[in-house]
C-alpha positions in Angstrom: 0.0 0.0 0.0 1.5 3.2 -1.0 0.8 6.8 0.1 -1.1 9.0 -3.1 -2.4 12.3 -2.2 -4.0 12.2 -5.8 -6.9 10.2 -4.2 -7.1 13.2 -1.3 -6.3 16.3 -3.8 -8.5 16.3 -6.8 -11.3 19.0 -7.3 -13.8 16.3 -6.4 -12.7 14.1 -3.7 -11.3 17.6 -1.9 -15.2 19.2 -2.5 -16.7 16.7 -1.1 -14.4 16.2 2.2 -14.6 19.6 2.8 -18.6 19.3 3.4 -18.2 16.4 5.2 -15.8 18.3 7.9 -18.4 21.5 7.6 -20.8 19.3 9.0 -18.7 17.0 11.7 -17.9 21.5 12.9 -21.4 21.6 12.5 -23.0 19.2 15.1 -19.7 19.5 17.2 -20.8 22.9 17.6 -24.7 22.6 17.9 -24.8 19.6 20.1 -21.8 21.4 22.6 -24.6 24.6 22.1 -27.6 21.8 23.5 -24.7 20.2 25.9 -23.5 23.6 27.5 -27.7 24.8 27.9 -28.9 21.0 29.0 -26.0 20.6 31.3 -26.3 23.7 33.5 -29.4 23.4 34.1 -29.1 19.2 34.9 -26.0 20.5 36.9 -28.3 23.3 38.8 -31.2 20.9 39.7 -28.4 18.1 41.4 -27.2 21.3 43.8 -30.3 22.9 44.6 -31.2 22.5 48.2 -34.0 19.5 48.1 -36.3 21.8 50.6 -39.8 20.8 48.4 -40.8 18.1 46.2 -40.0 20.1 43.3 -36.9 20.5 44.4 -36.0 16.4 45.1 -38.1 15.5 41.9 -35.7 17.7 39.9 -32.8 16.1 41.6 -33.9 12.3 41.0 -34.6 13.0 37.2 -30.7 15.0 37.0 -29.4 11.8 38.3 -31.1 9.4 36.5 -30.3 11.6 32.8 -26.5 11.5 34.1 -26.6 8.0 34.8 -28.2 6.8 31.9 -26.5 8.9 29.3 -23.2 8.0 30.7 -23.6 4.4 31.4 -25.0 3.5 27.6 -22.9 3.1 24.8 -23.3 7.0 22.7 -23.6 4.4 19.5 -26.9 2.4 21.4 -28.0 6.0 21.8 -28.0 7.1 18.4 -29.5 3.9 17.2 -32.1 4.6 19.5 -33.1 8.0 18.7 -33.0 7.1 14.7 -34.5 4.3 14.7 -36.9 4.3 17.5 -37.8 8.3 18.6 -37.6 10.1 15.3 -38.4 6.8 13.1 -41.4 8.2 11.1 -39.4 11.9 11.4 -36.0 9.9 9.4 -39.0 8.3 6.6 -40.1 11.5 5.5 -36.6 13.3 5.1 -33.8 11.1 6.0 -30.7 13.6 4.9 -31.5 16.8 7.1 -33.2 14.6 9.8 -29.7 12.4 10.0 -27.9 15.4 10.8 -30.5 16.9 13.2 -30.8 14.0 15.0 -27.3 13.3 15.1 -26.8 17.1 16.7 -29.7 16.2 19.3 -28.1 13.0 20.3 -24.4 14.3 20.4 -25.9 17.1 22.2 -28.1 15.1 24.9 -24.9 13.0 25.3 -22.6 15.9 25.5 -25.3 17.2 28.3 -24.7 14.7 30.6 -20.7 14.7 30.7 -21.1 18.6 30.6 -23.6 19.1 33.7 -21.0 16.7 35.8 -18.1 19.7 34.7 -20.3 22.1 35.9 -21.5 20.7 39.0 -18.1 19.9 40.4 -17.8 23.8 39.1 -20.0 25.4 41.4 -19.5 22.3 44.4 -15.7 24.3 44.0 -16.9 27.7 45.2 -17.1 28.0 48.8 -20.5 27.9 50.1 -20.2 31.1 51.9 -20.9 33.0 48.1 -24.1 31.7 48.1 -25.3 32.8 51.6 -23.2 36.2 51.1 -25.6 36.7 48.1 -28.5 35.1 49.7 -27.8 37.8 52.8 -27.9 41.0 50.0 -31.5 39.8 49.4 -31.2 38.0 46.2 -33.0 34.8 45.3 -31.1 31.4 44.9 -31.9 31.6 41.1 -30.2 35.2 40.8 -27.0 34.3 43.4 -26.4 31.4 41.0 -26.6 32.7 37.8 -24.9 36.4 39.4 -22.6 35.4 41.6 -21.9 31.4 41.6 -21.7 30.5 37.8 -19.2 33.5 36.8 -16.7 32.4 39.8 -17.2 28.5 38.6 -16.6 29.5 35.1 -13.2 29.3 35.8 -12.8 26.0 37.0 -15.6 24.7 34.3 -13.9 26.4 30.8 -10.9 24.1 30.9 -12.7 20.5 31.0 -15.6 21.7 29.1 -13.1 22.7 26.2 -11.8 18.8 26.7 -15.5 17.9 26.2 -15.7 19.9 23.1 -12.3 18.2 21.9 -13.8 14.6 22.7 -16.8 15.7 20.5 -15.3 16.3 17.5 -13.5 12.9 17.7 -16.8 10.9 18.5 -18.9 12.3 15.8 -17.4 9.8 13.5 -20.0 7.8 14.9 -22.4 9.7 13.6 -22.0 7.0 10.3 -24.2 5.1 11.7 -27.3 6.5 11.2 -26.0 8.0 7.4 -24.9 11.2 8.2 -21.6 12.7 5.7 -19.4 13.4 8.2 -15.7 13.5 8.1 -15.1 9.9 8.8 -18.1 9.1 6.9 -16.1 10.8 3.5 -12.6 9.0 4.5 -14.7 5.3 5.1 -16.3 6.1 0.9 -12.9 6.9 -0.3 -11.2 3.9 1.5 -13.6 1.4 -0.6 -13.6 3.4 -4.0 -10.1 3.5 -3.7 -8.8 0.5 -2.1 -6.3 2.6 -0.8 -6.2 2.5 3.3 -3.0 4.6 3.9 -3.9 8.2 2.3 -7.0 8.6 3.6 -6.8 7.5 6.8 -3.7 9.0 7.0 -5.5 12.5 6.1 -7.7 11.6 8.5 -5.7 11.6 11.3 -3.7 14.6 9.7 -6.9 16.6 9.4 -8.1 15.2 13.3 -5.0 16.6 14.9 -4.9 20.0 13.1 -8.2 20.1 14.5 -7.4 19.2 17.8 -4.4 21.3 18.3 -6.0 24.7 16.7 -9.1 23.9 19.8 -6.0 23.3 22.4 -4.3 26.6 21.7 -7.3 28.4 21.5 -8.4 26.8 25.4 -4.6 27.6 26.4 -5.3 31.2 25.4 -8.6 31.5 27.4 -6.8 29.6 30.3 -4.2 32.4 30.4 -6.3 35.3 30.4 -8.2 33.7 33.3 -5.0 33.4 34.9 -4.2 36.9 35.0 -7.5 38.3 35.7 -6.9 36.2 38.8 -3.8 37.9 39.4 -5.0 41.2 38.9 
């Protein structure tokens, strides 16, 4: 087997990789948009003081959405939503409802990892905020989203951009349920081809440049942090 970039590098083969990786940036960024909203508020409900029924009901479900999310396979999960949730929804347009289902399941995955970064977030600030805040008059609702959140924000950025790096990895799954991703391209080229080095190759090529261009850009917001605690 022999590397030819031919196979990558033509008008063609290029045009059609390059919408493939638009959409892998595409539900990468969607479903972290879902994960980042669903999370918080899971992440919110599994701190809130359990003084009503509200309260503890809002607690059980945060638990049991973390717990099931992250103790099934994300592959079982997108099976599930295609085949099962949105089946009739996939029959009547199956190439935009691949992609939005793949950006609600990456997302409701993503929610469940995300609300865990956020809870151990806010369980980081001393508990002393909240009943400084609570003592000025403001509601719990306001003293979290005012006072807590922008303090935890610090500690959350750094493993939430991890998440966002894990996500763009694990939509290659997405070919599963016959959405053109990335992988999904370098997979159809591979068996046009026969040629396993180049594009795979690419592929990892492509993955890390990826990769590294979201590490230095989380370095960069790391920093900043950093000296806006030292100032």
């Amino acid at each position: 087997m022999k590397l030819d970039l031919s196979i990558i590098f033509n008008a063609k083969t290029f045009s059609m990789l390059a919408e493939a990786y638009g959409w892998t940036l595409f539900i990468t960024f969607f479903a972290l948009i879902i994960g980042i909203i669903l999370g918080t508020l899971l992440a919110v409900f599994r701190v809130i003081p359990q003084t009503n029924i509200v309260a503890k009901v809002l607690n059980k479900f945060a638990g049991a959405y973390v717990s099931v999310f992250r103790g099934t396979p994300l592959m079982v999960q997108l099976f599930i939503f295609s085949f099962v949730i949105f089946a009739r929804v996939v029959l009547v347009n199956s190439t935009i409802s691949a992609y939005l289902i793949a950006v609600i399941g990456f997302g409701l995955n993503s929610a469940a990892y995300v609300s865990e970064i956020i809870r151990a977030g806010i369980l980081s600030i001393d508990k002393g905020q909240m009943e400084a805040g609570r003592a000025l008059g403001l509601s719990y609702g306001k003293t979290m989203w005012n006072v807590i959140l922008p303090q935890a924000a610090k500690n959350i950025i750094p493993p939430l951009g991890n998440e966002a790096i894990s996500l763009v990895k694990e939509t290659s799954v997405a070919l599963i349920i016959g959405v053109n991703e990335f992988f999904t391209a370098i997979k159809m080229i591979t068996a046009s081809t026969y040629n396993v080095l180049t594009p795979y190759l690419f592929a990892a090529v492509v993955y890390y440049v990826t990769v590294a261009i979201m590490s230095f850009g989380l370095s960069k917001i790391e920093k900043r942090l950093r000296r806006s605690d030292a100032r």
